[in-house]
C-alpha positions as CSV (number, residue, x, y, z in Angstrom):
1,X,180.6,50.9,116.5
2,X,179.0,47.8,116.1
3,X,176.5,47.0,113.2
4,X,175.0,43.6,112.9
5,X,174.6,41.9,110.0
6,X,177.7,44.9,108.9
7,X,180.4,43.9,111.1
8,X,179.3,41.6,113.7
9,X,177.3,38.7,113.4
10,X,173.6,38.5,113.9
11,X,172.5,36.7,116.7
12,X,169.1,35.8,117.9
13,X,168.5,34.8,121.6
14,X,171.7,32.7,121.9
15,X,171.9,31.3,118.5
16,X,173.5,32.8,115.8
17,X,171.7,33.6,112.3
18,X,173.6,31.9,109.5
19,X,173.2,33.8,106.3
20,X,171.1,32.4,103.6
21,X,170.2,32.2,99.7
22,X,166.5,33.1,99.0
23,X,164.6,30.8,96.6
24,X,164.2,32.8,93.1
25,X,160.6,34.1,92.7
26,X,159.9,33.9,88.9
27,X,156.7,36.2,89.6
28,X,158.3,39.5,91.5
29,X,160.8,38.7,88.5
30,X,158.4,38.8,85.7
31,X,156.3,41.8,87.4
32,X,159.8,43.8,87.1
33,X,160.3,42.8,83.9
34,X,156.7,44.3,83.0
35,X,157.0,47.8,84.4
36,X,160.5,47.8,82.4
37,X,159.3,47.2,79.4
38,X,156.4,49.3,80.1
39,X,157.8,52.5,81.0
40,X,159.9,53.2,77.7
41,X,163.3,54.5,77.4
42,X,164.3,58.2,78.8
43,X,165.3,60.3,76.1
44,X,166.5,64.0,76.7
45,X,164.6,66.6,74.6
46,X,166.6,68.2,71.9
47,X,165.6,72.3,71.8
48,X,166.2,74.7,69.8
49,X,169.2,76.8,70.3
50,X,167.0,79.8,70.2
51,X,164.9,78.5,72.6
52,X,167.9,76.9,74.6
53,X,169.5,80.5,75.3
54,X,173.2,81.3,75.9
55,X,174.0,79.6,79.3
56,X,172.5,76.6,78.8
57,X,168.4,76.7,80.1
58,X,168.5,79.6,81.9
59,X,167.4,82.6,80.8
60,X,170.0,84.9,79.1
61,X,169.9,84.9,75.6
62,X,166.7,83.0,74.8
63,X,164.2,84.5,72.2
64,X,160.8,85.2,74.2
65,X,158.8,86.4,70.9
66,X,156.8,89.1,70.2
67,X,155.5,91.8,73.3
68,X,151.6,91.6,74.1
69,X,150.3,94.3,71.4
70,X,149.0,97.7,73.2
71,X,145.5,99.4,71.8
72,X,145.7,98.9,68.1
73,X,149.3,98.0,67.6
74,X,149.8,94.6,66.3
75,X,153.6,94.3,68.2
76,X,154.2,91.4,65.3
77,X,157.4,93.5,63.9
78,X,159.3,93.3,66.9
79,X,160.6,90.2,68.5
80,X,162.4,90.0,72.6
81,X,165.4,88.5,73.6
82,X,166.5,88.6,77.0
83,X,170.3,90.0,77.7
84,X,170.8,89.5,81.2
85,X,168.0,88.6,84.2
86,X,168.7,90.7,87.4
C-alpha cells in the first residue's frame, strides 16, 4: 500500500511538496499552557478498606450499613456486608 506523506512522497499536480517547519505560535502555546495550569493535578481517591471491599471496587466484601428499619424497629444494631453478588 501506498500512503502519502507515510511512505511515498506528497505530490501536488506535478510538483512535489517539500516538508516544512511551521513558525512557533507563542499564543496557541500560552493558551495550552493556561488550561494546564488550570485543570489541577489528577489524584486517585484513597477509600476506605471497608468501603473498598475484598476484590478491589467491586462488590464482595464491602460494608453497605445498616437495613432500612421496618414499622417501629430502628435496624441501627445490625450492620450488612455483602458475601458474594450473584
Amino acid at each position: 500500500m501506498v500512503w502519502p506523506g507515510l511512505n511515498a512522497p506528497i505530490l501536488r499536480g506535478r510538483e512535489l511538496v517539500q516538508q516544512q517547519k511551521l513558525p512557533k505560535d507563542e499564543e496557541r502555546e500560552a493558551k495550552l499552557i493556561k488550561i494546564r495550569d488550570s485543570q489541577g493535578k489528577f489524584r486517585m481517591l484513597k477509600l476506605d478498606p471497608l468501603e473498598r471491599g475484598w476484590s478491589g471496587t467491586k462488590m464482595p466484601g464491602r460494608s453497605i450499613g445498616a437495613p432500612d428499619p421496618i414499622g417501629e424497629g430502628k435496624g441501627e444494631v445490625l450492620s450488612v456486608l455483602l458475601i458474594q453478588v450473584f
